[in-house]
Each structure stands twice: as structure tokens, then as C-alpha cells.
C-alpha positions as MATLAB code, in Angstrom:
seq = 'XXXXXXXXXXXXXXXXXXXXXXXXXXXXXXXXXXXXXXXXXXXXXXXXXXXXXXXXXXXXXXXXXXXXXXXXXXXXXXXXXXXXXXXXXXXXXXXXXXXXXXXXXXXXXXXXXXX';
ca = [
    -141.450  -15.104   85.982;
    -140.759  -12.152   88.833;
    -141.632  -14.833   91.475;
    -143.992  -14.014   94.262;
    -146.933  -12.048   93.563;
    -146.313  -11.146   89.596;
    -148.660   -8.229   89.093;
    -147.262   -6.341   92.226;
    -143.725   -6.875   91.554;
    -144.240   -6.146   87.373;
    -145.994   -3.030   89.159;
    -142.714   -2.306   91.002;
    -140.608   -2.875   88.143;
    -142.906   -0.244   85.989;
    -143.015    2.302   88.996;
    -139.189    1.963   89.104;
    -137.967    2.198   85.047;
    -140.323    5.426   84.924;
    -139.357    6.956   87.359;
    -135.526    6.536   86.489;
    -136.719    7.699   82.853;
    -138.286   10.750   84.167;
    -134.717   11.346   86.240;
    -133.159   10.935   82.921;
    -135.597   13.662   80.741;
    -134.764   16.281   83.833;
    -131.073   15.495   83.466;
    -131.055   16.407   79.915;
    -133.563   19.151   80.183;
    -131.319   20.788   82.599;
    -128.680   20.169   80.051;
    -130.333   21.869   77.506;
    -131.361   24.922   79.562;
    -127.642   25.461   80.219;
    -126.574   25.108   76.723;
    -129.274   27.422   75.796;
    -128.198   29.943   78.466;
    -124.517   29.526   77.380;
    -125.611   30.227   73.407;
    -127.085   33.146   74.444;
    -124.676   35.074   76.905;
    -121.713   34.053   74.279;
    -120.422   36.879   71.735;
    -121.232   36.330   68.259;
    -117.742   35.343   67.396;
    -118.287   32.187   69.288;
    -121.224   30.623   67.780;
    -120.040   28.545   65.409;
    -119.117   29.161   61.217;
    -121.256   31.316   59.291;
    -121.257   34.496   61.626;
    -118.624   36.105   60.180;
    -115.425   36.423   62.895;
    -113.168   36.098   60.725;
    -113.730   39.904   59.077;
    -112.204   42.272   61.120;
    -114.152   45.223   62.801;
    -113.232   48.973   62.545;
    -112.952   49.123   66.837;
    -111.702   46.215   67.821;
    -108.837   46.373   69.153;
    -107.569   42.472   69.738;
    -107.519   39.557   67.538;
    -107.475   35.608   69.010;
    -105.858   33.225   66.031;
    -107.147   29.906   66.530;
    -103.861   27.578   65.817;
    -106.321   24.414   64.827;
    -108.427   26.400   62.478;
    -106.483   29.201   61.502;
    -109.151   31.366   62.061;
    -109.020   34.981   63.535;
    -111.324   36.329   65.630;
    -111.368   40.538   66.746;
    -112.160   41.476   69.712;
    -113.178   44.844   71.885;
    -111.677   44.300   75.277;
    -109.232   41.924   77.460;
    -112.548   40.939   79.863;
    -114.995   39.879   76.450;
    -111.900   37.866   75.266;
    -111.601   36.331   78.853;
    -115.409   35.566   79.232;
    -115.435   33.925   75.947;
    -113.013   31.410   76.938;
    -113.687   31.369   80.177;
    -110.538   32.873   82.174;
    -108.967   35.173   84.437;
    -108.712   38.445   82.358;
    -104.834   38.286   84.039;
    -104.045   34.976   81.794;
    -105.300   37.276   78.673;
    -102.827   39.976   79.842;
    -100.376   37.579   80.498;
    -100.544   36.425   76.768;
    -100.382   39.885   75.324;
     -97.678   41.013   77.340;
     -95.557   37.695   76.621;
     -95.548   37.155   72.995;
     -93.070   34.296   73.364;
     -95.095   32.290   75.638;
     -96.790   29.753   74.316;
    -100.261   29.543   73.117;
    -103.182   29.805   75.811;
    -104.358   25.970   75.967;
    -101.964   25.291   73.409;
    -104.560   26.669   71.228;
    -104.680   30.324   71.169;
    -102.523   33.273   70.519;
    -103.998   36.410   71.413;
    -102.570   39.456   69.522;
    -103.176   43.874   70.254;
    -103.808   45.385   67.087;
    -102.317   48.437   66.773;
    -104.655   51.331   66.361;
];
């Protein structure tokens, strides 16, 4: 069947499909651990339905509308708005400051509430 010597080439073949499956499990271990990481640094708001973002809090002072969803989400401070989606805190200003431009990954409009 493998030609040759069959038990030392079946060995080879063994040797070579686990070691690409343990290559595989550390691939999506690592995967994991980074999802896990990113779950845990995000704000609250970001976490997916059920964790109330749409009710708005007493301090904050922005809100993000989600276009797709139609779903508002409030806010503290420029730099948690810019680490939740993972930008320059100067695109966030840019947004606020431009209310005509259009929405930040065509997604997104970013809004100051007035306190």
C-alpha cells in the first residue's frame, strides 16, 4: 500500500498528521486566548445584546448610533469610544467636529450630548 517498508512509512504518516493536528489545537488555542483577552479589556457596551447600551447613563457624555442596528450606545470619553472601535481618538474628533461627514466605516455616527 505505502510501498517500501509499510510499518515505517504508516509510522511516518502517523508522526506527521499528529503533529500537524497538534499545530492546528495551538492555532486555535491561541485564537481563543485572544478572543478571551479582547472580551475582557472591551467596555460593556460592546459585548453583545442583553447588556443594556442602549439606556442612557446620567455621565456620559457621547452617544455612537449604530446605522445597521439602530442602536445607541453612551459613552464617557473620546479615547473609550476610540478603543472600542479601535482608532485614532483624532478620527473620533474628527466625527464630532464634522457632523456632515459621513459615518465612521460607513457605520457609525458619533454624537456630544449636551450636558
Amino acid at each position: 500500500m505505502f510501498g517500501g517498508d509499510d510499518k515505517a512509512t504508516f509510522s511516518i504518516y502517523i508522526y506527521v498528521y499528529i503533529y500537524n493536528e497538534k499545530l492546528r489545537l495551538k492555532k486555535i488555542e491561541a485564537k481563543i486566548a485572544s478572543l478571551t483577552r479582547t472580551l475582557i479589556r472591551a467596555p460593556k457596551s460592546t459585548r453583545g445584546p442583553g447588556t443594556f447600551s442602549d439606556i442612557k447613563l446620567a455621565d456620559s457624555k457621547f452617544e455612537v448610533l449604530d446605522l445597521e442596528t439602530n442602536v445607541f450606545t453612551y459613552y464617557n470619553s473620546i479615547r473609550q469610544i476610540a478603543r472600542t472601535f479601535a482608532c485614532g481618538h483624532s478620527a473620533v474628533q474628527y466625527s464630532l467636529n464634522n457632523p456632515g461627514a459621513r459615518a465612521y466605516k460607513g457605520r457609525y455616527v458619533f454624537k456630544k450630548i449636551s450636558t
